[in-house]
Structures are given as C-alpha cells and as structure tokens.
C-alpha positions as CSV (number, residue, x, y, z in Angstrom):
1,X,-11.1,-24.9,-20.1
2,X,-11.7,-21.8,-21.4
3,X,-10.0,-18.6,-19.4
4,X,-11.2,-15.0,-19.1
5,X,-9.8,-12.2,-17.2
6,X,-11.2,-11.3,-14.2
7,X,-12.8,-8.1,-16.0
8,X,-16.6,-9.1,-15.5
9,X,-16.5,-9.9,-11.8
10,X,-19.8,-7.9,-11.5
11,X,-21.7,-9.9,-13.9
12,X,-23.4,-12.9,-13.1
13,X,-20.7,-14.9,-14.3
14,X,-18.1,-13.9,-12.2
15,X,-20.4,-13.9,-9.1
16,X,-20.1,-17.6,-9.9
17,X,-16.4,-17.4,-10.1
18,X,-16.5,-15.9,-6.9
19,X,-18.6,-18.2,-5.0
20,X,-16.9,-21.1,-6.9
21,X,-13.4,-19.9,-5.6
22,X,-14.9,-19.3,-2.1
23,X,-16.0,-23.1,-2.0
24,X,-13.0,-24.3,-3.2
25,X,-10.6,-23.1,-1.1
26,X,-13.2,-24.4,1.8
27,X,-14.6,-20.7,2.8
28,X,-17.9,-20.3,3.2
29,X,-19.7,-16.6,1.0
30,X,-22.3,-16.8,4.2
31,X,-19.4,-15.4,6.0
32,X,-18.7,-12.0,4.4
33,X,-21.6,-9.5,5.0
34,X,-24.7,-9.5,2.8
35,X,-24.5,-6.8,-0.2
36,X,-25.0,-3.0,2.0
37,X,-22.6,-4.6,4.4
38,X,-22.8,-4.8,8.4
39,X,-22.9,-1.6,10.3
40,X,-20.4,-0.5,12.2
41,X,-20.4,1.9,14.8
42,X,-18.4,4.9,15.0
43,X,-17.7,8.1,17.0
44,X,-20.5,10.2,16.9
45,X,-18.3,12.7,15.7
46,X,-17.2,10.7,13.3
47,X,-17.9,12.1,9.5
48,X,-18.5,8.3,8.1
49,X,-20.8,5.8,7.6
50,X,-19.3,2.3,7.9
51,X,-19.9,-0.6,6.8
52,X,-18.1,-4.2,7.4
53,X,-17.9,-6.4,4.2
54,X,-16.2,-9.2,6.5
55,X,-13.2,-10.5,8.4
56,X,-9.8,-11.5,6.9
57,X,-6.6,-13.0,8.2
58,X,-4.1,-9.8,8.6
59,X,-5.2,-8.2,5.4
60,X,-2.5,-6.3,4.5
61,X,-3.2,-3.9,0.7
62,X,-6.4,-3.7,-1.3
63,X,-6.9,-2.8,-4.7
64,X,-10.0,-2.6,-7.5
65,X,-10.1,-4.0,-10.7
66,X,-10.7,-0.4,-12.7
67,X,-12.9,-2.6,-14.7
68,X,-15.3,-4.7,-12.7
69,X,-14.8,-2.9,-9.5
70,X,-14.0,-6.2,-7.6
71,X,-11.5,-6.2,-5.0
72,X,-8.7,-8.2,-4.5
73,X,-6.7,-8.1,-0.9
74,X,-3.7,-9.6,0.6
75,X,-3.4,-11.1,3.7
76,X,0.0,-11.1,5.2
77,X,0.2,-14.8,5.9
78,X,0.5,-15.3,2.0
79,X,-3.2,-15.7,0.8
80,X,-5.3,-13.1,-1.2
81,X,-9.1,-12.6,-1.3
82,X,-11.8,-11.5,-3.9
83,X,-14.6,-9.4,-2.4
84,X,-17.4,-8.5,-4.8
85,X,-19.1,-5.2,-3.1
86,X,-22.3,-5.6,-5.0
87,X,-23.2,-8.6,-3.2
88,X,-20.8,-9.3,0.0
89,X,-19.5,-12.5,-1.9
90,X,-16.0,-13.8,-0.9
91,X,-13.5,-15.7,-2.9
92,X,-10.1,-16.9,-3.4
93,X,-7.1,-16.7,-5.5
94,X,-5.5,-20.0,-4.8
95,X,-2.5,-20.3,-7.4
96,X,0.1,-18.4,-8.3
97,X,1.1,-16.4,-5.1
98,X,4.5,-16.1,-4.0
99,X,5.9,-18.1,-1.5
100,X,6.6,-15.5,1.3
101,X,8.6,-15.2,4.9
102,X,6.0,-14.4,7.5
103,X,8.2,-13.7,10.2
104,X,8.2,-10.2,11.8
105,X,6.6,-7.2,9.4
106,X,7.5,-9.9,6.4
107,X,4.9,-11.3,4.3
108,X,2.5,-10.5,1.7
109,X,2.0,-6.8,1.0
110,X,0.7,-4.5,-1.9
111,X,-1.1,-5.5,-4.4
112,X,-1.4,-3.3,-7.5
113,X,-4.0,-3.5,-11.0
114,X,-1.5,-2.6,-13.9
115,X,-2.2,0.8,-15.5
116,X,-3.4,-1.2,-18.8
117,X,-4.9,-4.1,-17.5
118,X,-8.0,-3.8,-19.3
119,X,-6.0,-5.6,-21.8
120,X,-2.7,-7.0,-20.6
121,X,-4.2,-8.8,-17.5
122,X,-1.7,-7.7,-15.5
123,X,-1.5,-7.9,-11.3
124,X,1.3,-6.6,-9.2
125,X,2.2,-8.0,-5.8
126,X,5.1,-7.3,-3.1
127,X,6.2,-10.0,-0.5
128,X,8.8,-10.6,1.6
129,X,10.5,-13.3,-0.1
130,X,12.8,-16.1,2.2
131,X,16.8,-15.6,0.8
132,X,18.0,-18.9,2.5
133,X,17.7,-19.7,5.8
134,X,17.5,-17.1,7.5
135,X,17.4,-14.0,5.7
136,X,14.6,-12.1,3.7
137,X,14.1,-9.4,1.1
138,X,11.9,-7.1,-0.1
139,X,10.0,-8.1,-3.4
140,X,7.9,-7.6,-6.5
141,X,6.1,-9.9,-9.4
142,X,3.6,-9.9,-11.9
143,X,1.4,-12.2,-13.8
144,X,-2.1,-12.4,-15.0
145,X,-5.1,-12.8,-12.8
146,X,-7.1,-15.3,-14.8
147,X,-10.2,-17.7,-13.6
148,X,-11.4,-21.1,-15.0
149,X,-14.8,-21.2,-16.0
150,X,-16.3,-22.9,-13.1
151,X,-13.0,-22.8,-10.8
152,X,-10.3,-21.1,-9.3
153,X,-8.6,-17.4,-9.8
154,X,-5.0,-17.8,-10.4
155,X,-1.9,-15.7,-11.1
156,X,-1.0,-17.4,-14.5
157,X,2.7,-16.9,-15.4
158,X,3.7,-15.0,-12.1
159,X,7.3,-13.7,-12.6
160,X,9.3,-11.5,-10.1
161,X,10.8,-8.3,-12.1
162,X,12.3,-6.9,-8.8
163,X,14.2,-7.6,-5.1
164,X,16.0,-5.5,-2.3
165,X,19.6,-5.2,-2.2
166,X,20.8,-6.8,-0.3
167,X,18.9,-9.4,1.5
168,X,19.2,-8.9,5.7
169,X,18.2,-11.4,9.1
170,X,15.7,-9.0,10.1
171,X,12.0,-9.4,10.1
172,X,11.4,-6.0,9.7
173,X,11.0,-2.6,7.7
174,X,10.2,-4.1,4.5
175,X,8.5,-0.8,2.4
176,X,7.3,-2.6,-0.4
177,X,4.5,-0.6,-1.5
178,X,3.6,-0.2,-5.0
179,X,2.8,2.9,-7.2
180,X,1.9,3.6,-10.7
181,X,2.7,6.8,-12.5
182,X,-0.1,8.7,-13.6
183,X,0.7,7.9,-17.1
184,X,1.5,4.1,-16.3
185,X,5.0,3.7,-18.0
186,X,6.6,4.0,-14.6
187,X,6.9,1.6,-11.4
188,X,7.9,3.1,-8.0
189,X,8.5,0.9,-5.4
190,X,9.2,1.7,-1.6
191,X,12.1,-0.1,-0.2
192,X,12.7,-0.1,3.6
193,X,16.0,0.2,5.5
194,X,15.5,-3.5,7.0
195,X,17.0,-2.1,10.1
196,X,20.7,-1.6,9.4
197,X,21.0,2.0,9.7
198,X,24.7,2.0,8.5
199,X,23.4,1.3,4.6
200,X,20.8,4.0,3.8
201,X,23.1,6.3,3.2
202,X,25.2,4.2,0.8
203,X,24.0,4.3,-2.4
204,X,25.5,0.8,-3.7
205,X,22.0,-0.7,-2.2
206,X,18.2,-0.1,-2.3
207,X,17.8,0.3,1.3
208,X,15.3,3.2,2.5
209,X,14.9,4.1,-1.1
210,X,12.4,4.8,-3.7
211,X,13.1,3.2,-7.2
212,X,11.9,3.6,-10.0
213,X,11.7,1.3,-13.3
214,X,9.9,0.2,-15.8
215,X,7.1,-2.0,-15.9
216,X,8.7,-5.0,-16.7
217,X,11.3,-4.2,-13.5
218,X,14.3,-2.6,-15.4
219,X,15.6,0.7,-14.5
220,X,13.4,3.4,-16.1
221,X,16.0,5.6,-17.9
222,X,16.4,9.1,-17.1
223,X,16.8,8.5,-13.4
224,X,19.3,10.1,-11.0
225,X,22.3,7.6,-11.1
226,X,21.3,5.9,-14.4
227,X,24.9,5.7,-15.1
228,X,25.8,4.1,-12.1
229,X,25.9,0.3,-11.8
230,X,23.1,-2.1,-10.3
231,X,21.4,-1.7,-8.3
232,X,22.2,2.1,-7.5
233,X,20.8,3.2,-11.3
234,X,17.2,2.3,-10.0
235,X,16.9,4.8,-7.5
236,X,14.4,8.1,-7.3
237,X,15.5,9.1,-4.3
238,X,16.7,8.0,-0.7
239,X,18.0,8.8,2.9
240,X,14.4,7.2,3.9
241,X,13.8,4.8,6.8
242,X,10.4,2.5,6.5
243,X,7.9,4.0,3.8
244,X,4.4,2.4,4.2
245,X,2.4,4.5,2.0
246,X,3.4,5.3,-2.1
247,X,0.9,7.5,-4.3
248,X,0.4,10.4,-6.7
249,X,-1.7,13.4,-5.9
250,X,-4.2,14.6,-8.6
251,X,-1.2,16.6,-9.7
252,X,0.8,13.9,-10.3
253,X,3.2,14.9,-7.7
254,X,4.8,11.8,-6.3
255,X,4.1,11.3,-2.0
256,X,5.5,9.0,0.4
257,X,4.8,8.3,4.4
258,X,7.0,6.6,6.6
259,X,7.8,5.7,9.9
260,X,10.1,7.3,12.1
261,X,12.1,6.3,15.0
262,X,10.4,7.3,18.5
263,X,8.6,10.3,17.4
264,X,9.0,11.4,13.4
265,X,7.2,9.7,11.4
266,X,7.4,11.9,7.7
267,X,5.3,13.0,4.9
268,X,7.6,13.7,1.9
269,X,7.1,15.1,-1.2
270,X,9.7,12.7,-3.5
271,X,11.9,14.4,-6.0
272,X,14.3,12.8,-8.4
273,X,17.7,12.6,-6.6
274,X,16.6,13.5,-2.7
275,X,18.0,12.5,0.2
276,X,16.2,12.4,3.4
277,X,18.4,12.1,5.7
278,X,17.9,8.9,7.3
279,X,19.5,7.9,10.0
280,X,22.0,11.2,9.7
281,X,18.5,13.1,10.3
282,X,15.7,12.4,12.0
283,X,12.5,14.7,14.3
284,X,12.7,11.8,16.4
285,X,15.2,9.6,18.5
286,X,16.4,5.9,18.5
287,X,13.8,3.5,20.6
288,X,17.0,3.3,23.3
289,X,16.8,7.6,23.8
290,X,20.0,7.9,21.5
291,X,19.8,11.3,20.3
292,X,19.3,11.7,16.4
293,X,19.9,15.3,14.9
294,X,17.1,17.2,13.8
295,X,16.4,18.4,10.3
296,X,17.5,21.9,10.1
297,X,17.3,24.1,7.3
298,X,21.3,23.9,6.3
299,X,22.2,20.2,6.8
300,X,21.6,19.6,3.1
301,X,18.8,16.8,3.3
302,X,15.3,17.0,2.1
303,X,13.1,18.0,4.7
304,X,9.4,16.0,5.2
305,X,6.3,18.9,4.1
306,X,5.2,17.5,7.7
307,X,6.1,15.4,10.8
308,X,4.4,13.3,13.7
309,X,5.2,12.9,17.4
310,X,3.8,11.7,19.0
311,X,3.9,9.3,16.1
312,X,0.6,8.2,14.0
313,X,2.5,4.8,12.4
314,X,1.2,5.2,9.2
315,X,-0.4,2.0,7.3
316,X,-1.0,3.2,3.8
317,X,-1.9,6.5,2.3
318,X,-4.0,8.1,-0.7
319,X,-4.9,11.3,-2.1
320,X,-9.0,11.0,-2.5
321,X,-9.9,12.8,-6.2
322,X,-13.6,11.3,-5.9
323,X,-16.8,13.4,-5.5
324,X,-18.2,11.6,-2.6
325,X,-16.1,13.5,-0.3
326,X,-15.7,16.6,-2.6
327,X,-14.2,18.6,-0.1
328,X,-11.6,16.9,0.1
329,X,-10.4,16.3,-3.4
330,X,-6.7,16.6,-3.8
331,X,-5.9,16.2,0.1
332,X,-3.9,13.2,1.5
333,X,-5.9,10.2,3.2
334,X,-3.4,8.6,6.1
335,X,-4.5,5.2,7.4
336,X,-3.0,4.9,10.9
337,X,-1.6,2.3,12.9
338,X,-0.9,3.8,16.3
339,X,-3.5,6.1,16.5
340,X,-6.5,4.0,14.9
341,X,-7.4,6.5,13.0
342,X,-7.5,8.4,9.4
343,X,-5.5,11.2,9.5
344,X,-6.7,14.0,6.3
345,X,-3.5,16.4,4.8
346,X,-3.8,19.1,2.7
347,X,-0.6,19.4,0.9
348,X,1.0,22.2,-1.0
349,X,3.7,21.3,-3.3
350,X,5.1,24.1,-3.9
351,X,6.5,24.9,-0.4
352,X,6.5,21.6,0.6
353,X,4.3,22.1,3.4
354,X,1.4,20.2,4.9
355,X,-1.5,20.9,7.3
356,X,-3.2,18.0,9.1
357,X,-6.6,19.0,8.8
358,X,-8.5,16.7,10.4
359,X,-8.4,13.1,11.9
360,X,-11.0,10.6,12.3
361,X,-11.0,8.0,15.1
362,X,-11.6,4.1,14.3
363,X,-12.2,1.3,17.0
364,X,-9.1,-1.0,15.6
365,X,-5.6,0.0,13.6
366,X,-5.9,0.7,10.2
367,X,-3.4,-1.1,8.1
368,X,-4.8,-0.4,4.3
369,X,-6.9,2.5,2.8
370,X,-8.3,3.0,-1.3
371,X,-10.9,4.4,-2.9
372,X,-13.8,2.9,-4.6
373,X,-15.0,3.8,-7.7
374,X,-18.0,5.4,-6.8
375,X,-15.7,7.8,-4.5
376,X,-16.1,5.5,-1.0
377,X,-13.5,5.2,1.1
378,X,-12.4,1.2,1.9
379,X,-9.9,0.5,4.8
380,X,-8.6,-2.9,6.3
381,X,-8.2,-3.2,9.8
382,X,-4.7,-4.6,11.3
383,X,-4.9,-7.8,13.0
384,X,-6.1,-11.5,12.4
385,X,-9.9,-10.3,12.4
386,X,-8.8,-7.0,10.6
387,X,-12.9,-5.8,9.0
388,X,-13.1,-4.7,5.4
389,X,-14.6,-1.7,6.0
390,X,-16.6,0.8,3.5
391,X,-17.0,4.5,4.7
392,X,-19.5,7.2,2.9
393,X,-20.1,10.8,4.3
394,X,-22.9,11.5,6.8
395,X,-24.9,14.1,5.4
396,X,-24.1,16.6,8.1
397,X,-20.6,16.1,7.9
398,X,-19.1,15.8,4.4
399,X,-16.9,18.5,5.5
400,X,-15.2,17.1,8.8
C-alpha cells in the first residue's frame, strides 16, 4: 500500500487513520471524550479550565506533530497512543516500538517530533531497554512514523542511536528525557544516576549526566571532553542525580529538573562542562537520614537557580512561549508528582536564580506537561487511569 506520513492527521483522512488504528488494536474511539472534551473539576482557585480527552495506561510523555497538531503519547508499559484534539478520536501505533523493561521507574518514556520532520518523518523515543537478565539501561531510537492507508501507524525503520553507560540491576532513576536545540542540529538527552551513587562523579560513564550529540546519536563536536574516549566525549554536563524534565527557554538557554534525595529536588540552568555536585552535594539527605553536604558558595559545584523541600517530585517541565497564557511567556511550567500540582518559575539566567511564582493544585499526579499549538496547556496524569487533560485560562485569572 501506499504510505504517507502522519502529517494530515487533521484532515479527514487521517481521522480515518485514527479510527482505523483505534479498531485494530481492539480500542474502542467511543472511549476518549467527544471533541471539547469532558470537564473536569478543579480548585475554585484554580486559573484553568480543564478538560479530559480520555484515560491511558501510565502515560508517560506527550508530544504534537508541529504539523497536524495530533498527539502522540507513551504509556510506560510499552504502547503509545494517537489523540486527535479536534475530534476526541483515539488510536494506536502498533509496530515499531521498542521492546522495553517495565520493572520499577523502567519503561517507555519521552517521546520527541524531530526538529525537521515535516520532511524527514522523523520520531524520537526513550525506553528502558532489558540488558540481559537482569539489568536495564537508559535508551534512545528513531524511525519514521508512517500509516497504511486504511491501517496501522508504525515506526518504520526504528534504530536506537543511543544507551546508558553502563547498564545497572536497578529499576530505577532512568532520566531519559529528550530535548531539541532550538536550532535542531543538537540532541540532549537526560541520563539518570540508576542509583549507584559511587559513579556520578566519574566521568568514564553517563550516569547523572546530560549529553549531547548529534541527531543521528554521535557525539556533537565541540563538547566539554570531546577528546576524551567513549562514552565520556558525549557529555554537557554532570554531577546530576535523576533529571525528569529537559527543555529550552525562549532564550535558548538549556534547563533541567531533577529529583533530589529527601528534600532537594533542583532546577538548573545547564552549562557546557558543569558539575552539580551529586551525591558530593545535595539541599537534601539520603532516604535513611544520612547527612549530605549542602551546596555552599565555595565547594566548587554548580549550584541549582532554585530548590524544593519539602520536595515537589517533578514529572516533566516546559517553558510556555504561547499567548494563551501571555503572562506567562518565558517562565518555567513544572508538572508535579508529589505535590499534584503545576508549579510556574520565573527564571533569570543571568544570576541563576528562580522565583516560584505560583502553583496550581490538580486532583491526581502529574507525570507529563506540553503545550498545544494554539497556546493550551496539555498534562498526563500518573497512574493506570492517568486523564489527558487540556487546560485554558479562566477569564478572571489569566494572571494566577
């Protein structure tokens, strides 16, 4: 058969796609919500309007086709979903997904558009991916998200480009999310610290580190320890413990969030060559009450622009350069685990500072947070129900 890209999802054609894929894989489109989406009621303080565009299996990431505005989201158990928001319609993508080690935090994570995939077709995806028996590792692949005419989406060609080093028995602190520099001809990639403390601070590894490459997965050139072997000539910076949420700001200054111990969980401004600190440095303690050393302004580590604790247990993060919320162009969007909630950061760069602003109460955990085209704000719940959820501003309360 004859195969398109999914670039006209929103046309009448690719509602079919949608529907076909939906009935294939044995779902059903009654069950997402009907085009508008469900109500859903929030804190009458709230600033939002939500709305529910269904229920999905642990979604974990979300992301829009910059073409046809459909989304595409993981669920951690290893299956992804197509949600048209023009209609409510549900479908599948039912070949070409990485076989992945749900066990723990492991599974399916982000899923990224390629900067040019108006024409390449391109889709990035992170997993934890099973090393033998019993160990795992971080992940990332591409391929092209392709549909039949009258069937299924698929990955076509799915490759991975990139992996963890080195592999570990734990089930947990995996990073893997995914970001795109502004001017698309660089990959970042979080990478945990899997647990084992004693590595971070070695660079002969990608533990609790950003790194950045190319597109294809190689080492970009230019970075910190280029001349140093694999894998220590992909990394940006490091010294970080479990970074959940990856993006640019509207300045095209590079932001992670990550989990700390009990109590300091970190917003950091990355730079080229940082160290964080981790576990030499920490605002928080080990789970046991084991003391870790504060940051302080002499001890030679990067220091985060803000910290949490009680923590928030970030999900995901986004800076929000729409006009639906124009107040809060340029400011940080935090989608919270712990305290089910969005947490809103105005950053400043400069002296890498932040000021949380505001935060916005939610009935579930938020694991996932993007913006639509249009300037809504879409977040995933946490959890094996976890809602698609779109959010606009009340009228009296753009400002929050």
């Amino acid at each position: 058969m004859r195969k398109k890209f999914l670039t006209l999802a929103l046309s009448s054609a690719a509602l079919a796609l949608a529907s076909c894929a939906a009935d294939a894989s044995g779902e059903s489109t009654d069950v997402a919500a009907v085009a508008g989406g469900e109500a859903i009621e929030l804190d009458e303080t709230s600033p939002f309007v939500a709305h529910s565009y269904g229920s999905f299996d642990r979604p974990w990431a979300l992301d829009f086709d910059p073409v046809s505005g459909m989304i595409v989201l993981t669920e951690k158990s290893g299956t992804m979903k197509l949600v048209d928001p023009a209609s409510g319609r549900t479908g599948a993508i039912t070949g070409g997904i990485p076989a992945v080690r749900f066990e723990g935090q492991g599974g399916l994570g982000d899923v990224v558009f390629a900067p040019d995939f108006a024409q390449s077709g391109m889709i990035y995806l992170s997993w934890a991916k099973p090393d033998g028996e019993k160990m795992g590792r971080a992940a990332v692949g591409r391929g092209k998200l392709v549909c039949e005419d009258g069937g299924d989406c698929t990955i076509a060609d799915f490759a991975q480009i990139w992996q963890q080093e080195p592999a570990s028995p734990t089930g947990r602190h995996y990073g893997h999310r995914i970001a795109f520099s502004p001017d698309g001809q660089h990959l970042f990639i979080s990478s945990g610290d899997r647990g084992l403390h004693d590595k971070v601070q070695d660079r002969g590894n990608t533990l609790g580190s950003v790194v950045r490459l190319l597109p294809d997965g190689t080492p970009a050139p230019g970075n910190p320890f280029a001349d140093e072997p694999y894998p220590t000539n992909q990394i940006w910076s490091w010294g970080h413990r479990n970074p959940l949420g990856l993006a640019f700001n509207i300045d095209g200054e590079l932001w992670d969030v990550e989990h700390g111990p009990a109590g300091g969980d970190e917003l950091n401004l990355v730079k080229p060559g940082a160290n964080f600190g981790w576990v030499a440095r920490s605002n928080g303690n080990h789970y046991n009450g084991t003391d870790i050393p504060d940051h302080t302004a002499d001890d030679g580590f990067a220091k985060p622009a803000i910290f949490w604790d009680p923590v928030i247990a970030p999900g995901d993060m986004m800076f929000y350069s729409g006009e639906m919320f124009a107040d809060w162009r340029g400011q940080a969007l935090i989608a919270n685990l712990a305290m089910q909630s969005i947490s809103r950061i105005a950053v400043d760069a400069a002296s890498n500072s932040a000021t949380e602003e505001a935060r916005y109460e939610f009935p579930m955990r938020l694991r996932g947070i993007a913006q639509g085209p249009d300037g809504a704000i879409w977040v995933i719940e946490d959890g094996e129900d976890g809602r698609l959820l779109r959010l606009t501003p009340k009228a009296s309360a753009q400002g929050g």
